[in-house]
N, C-alpha and C positions, 0 to 999 in steps of 0.2 A: 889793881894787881899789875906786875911788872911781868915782862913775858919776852922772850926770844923772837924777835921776826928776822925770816931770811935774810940771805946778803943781798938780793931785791931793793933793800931798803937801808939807808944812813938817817939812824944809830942803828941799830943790830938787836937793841933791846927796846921797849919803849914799854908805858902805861897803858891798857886798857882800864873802861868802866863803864858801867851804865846801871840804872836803875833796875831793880829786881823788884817787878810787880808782885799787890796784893795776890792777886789769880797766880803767882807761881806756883805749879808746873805749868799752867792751862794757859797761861796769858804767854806772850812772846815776852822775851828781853830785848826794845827794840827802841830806839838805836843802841849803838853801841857807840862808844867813845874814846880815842885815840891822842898819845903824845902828840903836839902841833909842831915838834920840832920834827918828826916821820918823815920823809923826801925819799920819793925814786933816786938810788944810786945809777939810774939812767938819766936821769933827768927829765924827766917827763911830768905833767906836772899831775895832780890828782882830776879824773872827773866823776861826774856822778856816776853811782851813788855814796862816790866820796867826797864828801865837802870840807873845806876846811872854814876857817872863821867862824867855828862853833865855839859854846863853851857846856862844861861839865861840872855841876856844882861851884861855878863861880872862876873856874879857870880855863885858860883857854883848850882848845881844843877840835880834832880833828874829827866830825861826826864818820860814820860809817853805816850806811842804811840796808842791811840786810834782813828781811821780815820771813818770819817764820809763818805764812799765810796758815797753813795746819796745826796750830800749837794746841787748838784745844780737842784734837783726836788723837794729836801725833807730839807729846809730850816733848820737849826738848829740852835737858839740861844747862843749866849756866855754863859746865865747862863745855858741856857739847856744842852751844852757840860760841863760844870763843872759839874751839878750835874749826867752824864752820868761820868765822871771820876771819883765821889766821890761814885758813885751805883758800880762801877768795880772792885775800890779799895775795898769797902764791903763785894763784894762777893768772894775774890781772896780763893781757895782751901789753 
């Protein structure tokens, strides 16, 4: 899916994706998956738990490791974990 991320970040849009487990709603969606072209409009470079030189069904890609440790008491939707990756991305120091 293609998505809006703040001015934080050059392009301003990029790809999200990651696998949506069998156990969906009880299993996390974890990691999640990011445009590799993404860069701090600070310049600052990414650290963990952002790694870049991943790939995502064969292309390249910007991993993003935020795990929903209570997923299977505390449900989390697909858009709900994105926009929990796109509030982390936000607030990154």
């Amino acid at each position: 899916m293609r998505v809006g991320i703040s001015e934080r970040f050059v392009p301003r849009a990029a790809w999200l994706g990651a696998h949506i487990p069998a156990l969906y709603p009880y299993a996390d969606i974890y990691p999640v998956f990011m445009d590799p072209a993404v860069q701090r409009a600070d310049g600052v470079q990414f650290q963990v738990p952002i790694t870049p030189n991943a790939s995502f069904n064969g292309r390249p890609a910007i991993q993003i490791s935020r795990r929903n440790n209570s997923a299977q008491t505390h449900p989390q939707t697909a858009v709900g974990k994105v926009l929990k990756v796109l509030d982390f991305l936000e607030k990154l120091p």
